[in-house]
N, C-alpha and C positions, 0 to 999 in steps of 0.2 A: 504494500500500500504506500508507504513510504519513498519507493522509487517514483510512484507515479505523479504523488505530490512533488517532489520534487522537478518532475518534467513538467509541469505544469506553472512552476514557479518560473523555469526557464524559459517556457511561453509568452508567458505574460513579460520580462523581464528583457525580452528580444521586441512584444511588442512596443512598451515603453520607449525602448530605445530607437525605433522605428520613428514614434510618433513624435519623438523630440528631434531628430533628424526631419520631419517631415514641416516642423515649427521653424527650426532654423533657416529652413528653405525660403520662410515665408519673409524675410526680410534682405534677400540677394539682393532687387533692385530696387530697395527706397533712398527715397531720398532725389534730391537734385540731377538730374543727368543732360548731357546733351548730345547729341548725332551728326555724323556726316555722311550722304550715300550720296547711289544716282539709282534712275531705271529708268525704265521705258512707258513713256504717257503716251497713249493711244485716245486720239478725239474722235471721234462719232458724230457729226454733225447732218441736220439736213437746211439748206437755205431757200425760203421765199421771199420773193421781189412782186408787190402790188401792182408794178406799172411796168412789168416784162412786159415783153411781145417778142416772136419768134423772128427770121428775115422776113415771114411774109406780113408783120404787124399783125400776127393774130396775139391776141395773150395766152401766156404762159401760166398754166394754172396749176401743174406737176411741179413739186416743189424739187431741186438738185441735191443728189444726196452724196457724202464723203466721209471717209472714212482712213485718217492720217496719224504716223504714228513718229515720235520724237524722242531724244534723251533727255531727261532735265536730273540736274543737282540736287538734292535735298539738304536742306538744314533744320534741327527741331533740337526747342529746349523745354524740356519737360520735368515732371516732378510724382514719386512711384510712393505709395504706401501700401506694405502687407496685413492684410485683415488674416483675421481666422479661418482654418476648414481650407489652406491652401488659396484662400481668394484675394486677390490684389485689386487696386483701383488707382488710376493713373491718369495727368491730365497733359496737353501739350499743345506747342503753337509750335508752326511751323510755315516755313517756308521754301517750297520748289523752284527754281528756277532754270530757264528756258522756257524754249517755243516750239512751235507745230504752225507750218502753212498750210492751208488748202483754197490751193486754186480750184475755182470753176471757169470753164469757157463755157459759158453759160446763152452764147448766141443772142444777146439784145439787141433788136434795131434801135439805133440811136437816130436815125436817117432810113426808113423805107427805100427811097430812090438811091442811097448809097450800097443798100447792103451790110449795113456795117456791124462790124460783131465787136462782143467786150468780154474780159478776161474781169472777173472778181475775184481778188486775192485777202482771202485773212488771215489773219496772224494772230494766234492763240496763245498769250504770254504769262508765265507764272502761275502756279496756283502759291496762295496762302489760306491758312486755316487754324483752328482749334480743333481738336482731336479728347474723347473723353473716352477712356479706355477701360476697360472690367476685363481683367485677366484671372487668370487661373495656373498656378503652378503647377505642371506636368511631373517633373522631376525637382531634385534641388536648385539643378541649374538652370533649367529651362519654362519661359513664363511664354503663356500665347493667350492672347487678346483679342476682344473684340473692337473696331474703331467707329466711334459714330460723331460726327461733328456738322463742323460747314465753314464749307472754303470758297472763296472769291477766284476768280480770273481776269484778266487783259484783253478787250476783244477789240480789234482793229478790220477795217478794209480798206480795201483799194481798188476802183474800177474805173478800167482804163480803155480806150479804143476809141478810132474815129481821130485823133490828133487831139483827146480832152483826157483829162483825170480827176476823178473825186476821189476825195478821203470821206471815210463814214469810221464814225466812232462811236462802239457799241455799251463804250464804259466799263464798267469790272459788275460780272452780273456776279450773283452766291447764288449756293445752292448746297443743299444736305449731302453729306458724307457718311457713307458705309464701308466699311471692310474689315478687315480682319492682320492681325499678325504675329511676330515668331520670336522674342530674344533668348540670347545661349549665353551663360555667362562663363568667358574665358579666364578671367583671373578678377579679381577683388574688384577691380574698379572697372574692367572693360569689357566691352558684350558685342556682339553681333546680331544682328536682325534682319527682319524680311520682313514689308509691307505689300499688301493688297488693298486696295480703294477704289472705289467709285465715286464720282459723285454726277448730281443731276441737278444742272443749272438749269435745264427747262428751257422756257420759250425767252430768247431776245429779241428785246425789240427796238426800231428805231421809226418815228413817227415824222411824217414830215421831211424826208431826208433830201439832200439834193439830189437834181437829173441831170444829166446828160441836154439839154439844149431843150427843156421840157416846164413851161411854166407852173405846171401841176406836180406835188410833189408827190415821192411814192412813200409808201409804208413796207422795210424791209423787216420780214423777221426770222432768225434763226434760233433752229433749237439746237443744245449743244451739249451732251455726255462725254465724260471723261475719264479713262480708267488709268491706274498707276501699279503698277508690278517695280520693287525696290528693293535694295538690299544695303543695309548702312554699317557704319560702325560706332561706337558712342563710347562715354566714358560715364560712370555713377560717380560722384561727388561726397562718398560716404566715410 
């Protein structure tokens, strides 16, 4: 009877030791940290123009759709606190930068009797954002997160043809942020990670915009998704 109490004491006594290892875990990444990566930002956009018309002056009712993909920088400084039961909570601003172009030849008559066509070029610059993060300790070393915030953009164009050019400027629309991600902690203060995000600015709009040789003004609007796949390196501050 006595061996078995005994195995039993060793159970308990392994799980102890388990679940104070599993405590200690819960304090890896708090505290102050900051990061540096890059990835790849993929934009999704589709654009319509109220006052298209095709070469034969018919309008354009089929909005043009694109689908462009770029490297941008990440930088984020953020701040990690370990809850109980292995669950963490963590908050961050950040900021990506780079750009993504998508051209349309989008075929506008500017001139019916010229024929003439126009090339719309925009320029999708930066994201910045807040990020509020609910993780969960997998292992000692390893915390994976969910991301949920809302981040801004740069939205610029340019359309050109016929011997004229406009600028349109779309502003920094926001929009809600989703994804998910991964840190692995290398030694006391430094970690690596991997982000995934979305986010969904929705409809741009710009009301009244200039025309090409045209005293009526059009209403252009573009809707525009954005995903980010990243991988950084950071340091804790502990």
């Amino acid at each position: 009877m006595r061996p078995k109490l005994n195995l039993v004491k060793n159970y308990i006594s392994l799980a102890l030791a388990f679940s104070a290892s599993q405590t200690f875990a819960q304090d890896q990444f708090d505290g102050l940290n900051m990061s540096i990566g890059a990835g790849i930002y993929n934009a999704d956009s589709n654009y319509y123009n109220s006052g298209a018309t095709d070469i034969s002056n018919n309008p354009i009712t089929t909005p043009w759709t694109k689908n462009d993909s770029s490297v941008l920088g990440d930088l984020s400084l953020g701040y990690s606190h370990g809850l109980k039961n292995n669950f963490n909570i963590a908050g961050n601003i950040f900021y990506s930068f780079g750009s993504v172009d998508q051209n349309y030849h989008n075929g506008l008559a500017l001139d019916p009797s010229a024929n003439a066509l126009v090339d719309t070029k925009f320029k999708l610059k930066d994201i910045w954002g807040i990020s509020f993060e609910p993780g969960y300790y997998f292992t000692q070393n390893i915390l994976g997160y969910l991301k949920l915030g809302y981040a801004y953009t740069s939205v610029k164009a340019n359309a050109s043809g016929y011997l004229e050019s406009v600028n349109y400027d779309f502003g920094n629309p926001g929009g809600f942020l989703y994804g998910a991600g991964l840190k692995y902690k290398v030694t006391n203060d430094i970690f690596l990670g991997a982000d995934l995000y979305r986010v969904d600015f929705g409809a741009v709009n710009i009301l009244n915009s200039p025309h090409f040789q045209n005293p009526d003004p059009e209403n252009l609007r573009m809707n525009l998704d954005v995903n980010y796949l990243g991988l950084k390196i950071g340091y804790t501050f502990n």
